[in-house]
N, C-alpha and C positions, 0 to 999 in steps of 0.2 A: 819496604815493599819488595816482595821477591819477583824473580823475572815471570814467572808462570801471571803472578798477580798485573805485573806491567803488558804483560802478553796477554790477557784478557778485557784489560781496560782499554788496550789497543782497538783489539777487533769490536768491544761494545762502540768505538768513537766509529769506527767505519763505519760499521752496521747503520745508527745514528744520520750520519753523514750523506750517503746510499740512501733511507729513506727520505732524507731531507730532499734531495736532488731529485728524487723521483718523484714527489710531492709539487714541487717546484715545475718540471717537466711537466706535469698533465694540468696545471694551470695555469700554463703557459701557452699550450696550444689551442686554448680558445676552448670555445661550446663545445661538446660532444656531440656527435652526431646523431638524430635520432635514429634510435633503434624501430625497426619492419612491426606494420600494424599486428605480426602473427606470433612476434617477442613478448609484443606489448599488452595481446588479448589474456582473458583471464584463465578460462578453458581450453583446453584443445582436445573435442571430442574424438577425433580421430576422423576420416576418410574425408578431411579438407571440411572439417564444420567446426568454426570454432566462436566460441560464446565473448560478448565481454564482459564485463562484472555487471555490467546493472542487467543483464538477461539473465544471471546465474541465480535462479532461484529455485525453488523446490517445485519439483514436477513428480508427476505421477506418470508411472511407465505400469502397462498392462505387458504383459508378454504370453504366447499363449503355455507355456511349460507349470503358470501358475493361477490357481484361481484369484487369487488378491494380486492386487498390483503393488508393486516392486517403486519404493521410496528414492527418487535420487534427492538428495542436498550436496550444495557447493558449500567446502569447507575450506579453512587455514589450514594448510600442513605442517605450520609448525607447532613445535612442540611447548612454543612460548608464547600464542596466543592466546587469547581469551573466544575460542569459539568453543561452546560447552558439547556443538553437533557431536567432537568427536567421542564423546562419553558415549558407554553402551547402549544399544534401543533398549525401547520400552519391554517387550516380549523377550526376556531371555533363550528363546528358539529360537527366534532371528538370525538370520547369516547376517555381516556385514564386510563390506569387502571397500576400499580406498580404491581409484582407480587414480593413477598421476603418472603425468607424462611417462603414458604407452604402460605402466608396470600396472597390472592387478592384484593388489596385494590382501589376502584372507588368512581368515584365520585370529584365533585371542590374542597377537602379538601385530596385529596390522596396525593398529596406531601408533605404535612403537616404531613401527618399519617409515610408516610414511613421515615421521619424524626423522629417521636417521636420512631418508632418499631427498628429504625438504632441506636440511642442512648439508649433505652433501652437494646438491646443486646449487644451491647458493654459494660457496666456498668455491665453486668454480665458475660461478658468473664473477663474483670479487675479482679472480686469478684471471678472468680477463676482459675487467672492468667493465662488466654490462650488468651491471648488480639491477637494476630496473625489472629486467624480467624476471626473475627469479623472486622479486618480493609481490610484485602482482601475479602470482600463478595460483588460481585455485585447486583441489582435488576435491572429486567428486564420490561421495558417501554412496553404496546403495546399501539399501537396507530391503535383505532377500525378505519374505516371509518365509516361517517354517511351514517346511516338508516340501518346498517349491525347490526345484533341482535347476534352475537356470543357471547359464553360463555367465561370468561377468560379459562376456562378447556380445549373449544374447541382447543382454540389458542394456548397454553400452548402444546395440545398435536400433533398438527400439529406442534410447533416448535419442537419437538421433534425428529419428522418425520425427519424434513427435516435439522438435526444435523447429523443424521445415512447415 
């Protein structure tokens, strides 16, 4: 065994070692503490209205910028679920747009994006142990009709509306 070889088996035994102790340490100090009902809600439609998972269902939003009304569904954002919502609508002219915590994201690359923003916040609820909210968070689907020029904000605050 050469020293580079003896000097990597080293740092693998700390590394090891470090998470064993850290392992140890947060099973040690008892319960966790629960985390604030607004961690723990599914939704967060924004302006202090926020959904829990059994209110997160499919609604129908009118807005006036559209003759048809404007689809919202609550979906998984990850990219390893089994929720099929995130597949394309039915009507190929259809906008569809993700909204999730505060981002609106459009566009043929939007499930892809709410994919990468659902694992990057999760990777940082882990980094500081409140992994809980991050796997209950839904994002919510609109699904525009064609030739309907609405804002996600519009729509966003028309569901809001009609949550109240």
């Amino acid at each position: 065994m050469t020293r580079a070889d003896r000097a990597g088996l080293g740092a693998l035994c700390l590394l090891l070692a470090l998470s064993v102790s850290m392992r140890v340490q947060a099973y040690g100090t008892g319960a966790p503490t629960p985390e604030p009902a607004a961690a723990v809600a599914a939704v967060d439609l924004g302006a202090g209205v926020v959904l829990t998972r059994a209110e997160a269902v499919r609604r129908v939003i009118w807005t006036a910028a559209c003759p048809r009304p404007v689809v919202a569904d609550f979906v998984e954002p990850s990219p390893h679920g089994t929720d099929t919502s995130l597949a394309a609508p039915r009507d190929p002219n259809d906008r569809v747009v993700y909204v999730y915590r505060g981002w609106a994201l459009d566009g043929p690359r939007a499930a892809m994006a709410l994919g990468v923003l659902h694992v990057v916040h999760r990777a940082g609820a882990v980094l500081r142990m409140r992994s809980a909210s991050a796997r209950t968070a839904l994002a919510v689907k609109l699904v525009v009709p064609a030739g309907c020029d609405t804002a996600p904000d519009e729509a966003m605050a028309a569901l809001r509306r009609v949550r109240d």
